[in-house]
C-alpha positions, 0 to 999 in steps of 0.5 A: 868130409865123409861125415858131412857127406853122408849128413847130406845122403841122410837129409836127401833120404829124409827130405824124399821121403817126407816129399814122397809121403805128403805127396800121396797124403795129398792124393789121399785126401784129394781121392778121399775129399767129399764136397758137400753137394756130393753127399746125398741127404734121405730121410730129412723133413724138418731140415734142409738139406744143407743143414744137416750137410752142415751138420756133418762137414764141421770140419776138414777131417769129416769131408773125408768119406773113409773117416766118415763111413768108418769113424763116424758112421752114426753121428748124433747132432744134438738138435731137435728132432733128430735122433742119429744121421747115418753115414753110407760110403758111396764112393771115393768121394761122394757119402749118402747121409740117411736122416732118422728123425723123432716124428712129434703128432703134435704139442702141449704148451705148459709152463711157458714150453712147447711138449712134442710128442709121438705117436706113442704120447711120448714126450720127444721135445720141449721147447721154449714158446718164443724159440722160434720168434723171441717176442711171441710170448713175452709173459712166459719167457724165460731166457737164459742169464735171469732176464724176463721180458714181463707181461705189461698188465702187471705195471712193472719193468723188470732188467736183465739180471748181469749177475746171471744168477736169475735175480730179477730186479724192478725199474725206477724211473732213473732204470735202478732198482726200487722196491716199488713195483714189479714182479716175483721170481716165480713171474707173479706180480709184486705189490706196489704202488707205482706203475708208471716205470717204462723200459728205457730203449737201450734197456729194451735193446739189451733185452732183445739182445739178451733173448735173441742169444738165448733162442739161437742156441744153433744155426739149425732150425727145425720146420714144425708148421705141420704139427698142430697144438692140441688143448686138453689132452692132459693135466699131467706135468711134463718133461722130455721122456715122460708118457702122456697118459690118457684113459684112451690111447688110441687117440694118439693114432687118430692125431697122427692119421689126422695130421696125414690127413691135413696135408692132404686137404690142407685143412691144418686147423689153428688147434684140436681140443679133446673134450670130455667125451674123449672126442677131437673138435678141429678149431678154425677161426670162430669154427668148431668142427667135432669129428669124434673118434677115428671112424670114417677121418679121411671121409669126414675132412674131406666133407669138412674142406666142402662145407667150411668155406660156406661157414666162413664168419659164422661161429659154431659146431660142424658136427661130424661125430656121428657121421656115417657113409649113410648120413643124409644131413649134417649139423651145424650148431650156431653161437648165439649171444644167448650160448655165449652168455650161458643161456638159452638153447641152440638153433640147429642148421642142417646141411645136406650130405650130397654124396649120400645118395644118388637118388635124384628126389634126394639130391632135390631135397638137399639141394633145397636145405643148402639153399635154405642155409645159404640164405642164412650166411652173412653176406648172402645175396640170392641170384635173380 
């Protein structure tokens, strides 16, 4: 009985304090317990607040602002872009989330990628040219599994690889393998003699499937509509880490002041050249508008967002490479069929610079180019 007893004082012991213990780790964790909109995001642009919210609370134990401010202190998410987000304690439960992103200037398609890089030609990224839409590029994509979606030119069909070791495979008409038509590993069109062999649509259906799982690798999707294309920067083969070299680096600067510039006249071109006489030519539409080098940008653009309205359905070069706070006229070189044919020589539009002078005999005289170019625009009706 005195055994049995003190078994039961043992148990009572224990199970109070097991009771007692779970009771203030319950405490401790309801204090302690960070809701996600109690967690302050700084320093994101290219994700939203709620991604990288998620990506930090991926499980119980990081709702915990101690363990968060103590242990995990730098987390590094492994998307896009984003270097480390750093963990500050605000409070009990509440934690400050500060973003330190990789700021990519602009990109460089090469070999079927998207290179992001900085201000300093370093290469930040690369990614796949259909990873934000898996159809965007068919002819280039490479997706995971040995699956390429060809370029319809070529004639052949090509299926998804099952055996995942990238061998890739011509369609027959019954959807098996023939040695007739196709293309090569290395994405080059084989020799064949037919080209009639069409994809089935549980074929097409697989492949979608296939490319979709391959592009959405993550949940989280980076906002690059900002950061422009650029052409000719480089020949140089590329990979994340590399240092684009160019014989002036300071063009890198005037790619980062332009995309500033953009935003603030919202005048992002569908791409930049950088031609031979290492000067930037913005590309709108049919529209070429050479600015040169870094000299006078913002006053430049600024020009550049009164007169492309005017241009709209012509084709040609706004030259701004050479303009000055002094400028009086501004060029417009027109395409004509002769140019496009490569012959013949260019006829110059001169547009006014309004702002250059405040003398009234000026502004007249501008005033009668402007008309004189306007009368030249498609569409042109004069008021009468």
């Amino acid at each position: 009985m005195k055994v049995r007893k003190k078994y039961r004082k043992i148990m009572k012991v224990f199970l109070g304090t097991a009771a007692a213990a779970a009771g203030a780790l319950i405490i401790f964790l309801a204090v302690f317990y960070v809701p996600e909109d109690h967690a302050e995001v700084v320093g994101s642009i290219r994700y939203s607040d709620q991604e990288i919210r998620r990506m930090v609370f991926t499980g119980f134990r990081e709702h915990n602002s101690l363990y968060l401010a103590f242990r995990k202190k730098v987390i590094d998410p492994g998307v896009y872009f984003i270097s480390s987000i750093e963990v500050e304690y605000q409070g009990h439960n509440r934690v400050r989330l500060q973003v330190n992103e990789d700021m990519p200037i602009g990109y460089i398609e090469q070999d079927g990628y998207d290179y992001y890089f900085n201000s300093e030609g370093i290469v930040l990224e690369a990614m796949l040219l259909s990873e934000n839409d898996p159809m965007l590029h068919p002819s280039v994509t490479e997706p995971a599994g040995g699956a390429v979606l060809p370029n319809d030119s070529t004639g052949g069909t090509l299926l998804p690889d099952e055996s995942g070791e990238g061998t890739l495979q011509p369609a027959g008409a019954d959807g098996s393998g023939t040695a007739g038509s196709g293309m090569t590993e290395s994405g080059t069109a084989a020799s064949g003699t037919s080209g009639e062999a069409l994809y089935s649509g549980e074929d097409m259906q697989a492949m979608e499937a296939q490319m979709a799982e391959a592009v959405a690798d993550t949940g989280f999707h980076a906002a690059l509509t900002d950061v422009t294309r650029i052409e000719g920067l480089t020949n140089q083969k590329l990979k994340v880490g590399s240092v684009i070299r160019v014989e002036d680096t300071s063009v890198f600067h005037t790619i980062l002041a332009l995309t500033k510039i953009f935003s603030k006249f919202s005048l992002k071109p569908d791409y930049i050249t950088y031609n031979e006489n290492r000067q930037l030519v913005l590309h709108y539409a049919d529209v070429k508008v050479n600015i040169g080098g870094e000299a006078n940008l913002e006053a430049k653009l600024a020009r550049c967002g009164v007169i492309l309205p005017e241009l709209e359905g012509m084709q040609g070069t706004l030259h701004l490479e050479n303009w000055t706070e002094d400028t009086v006229n501004i060029v417009f070189s027109p395409d004509t069929e002769e140019e496009a044919a490569g012959e013949g020589t260019e006829e110059e539009t001169v547009l006014p610079d309004e702002s250059a002078s405040p003398d009234d005999a000026m502004r007249a005289d501008a005033e009668e180019f402007y008309q004189n170019f306007l009368s030249q625009a498609p569409g042109y009706q004069e008021e009468g």
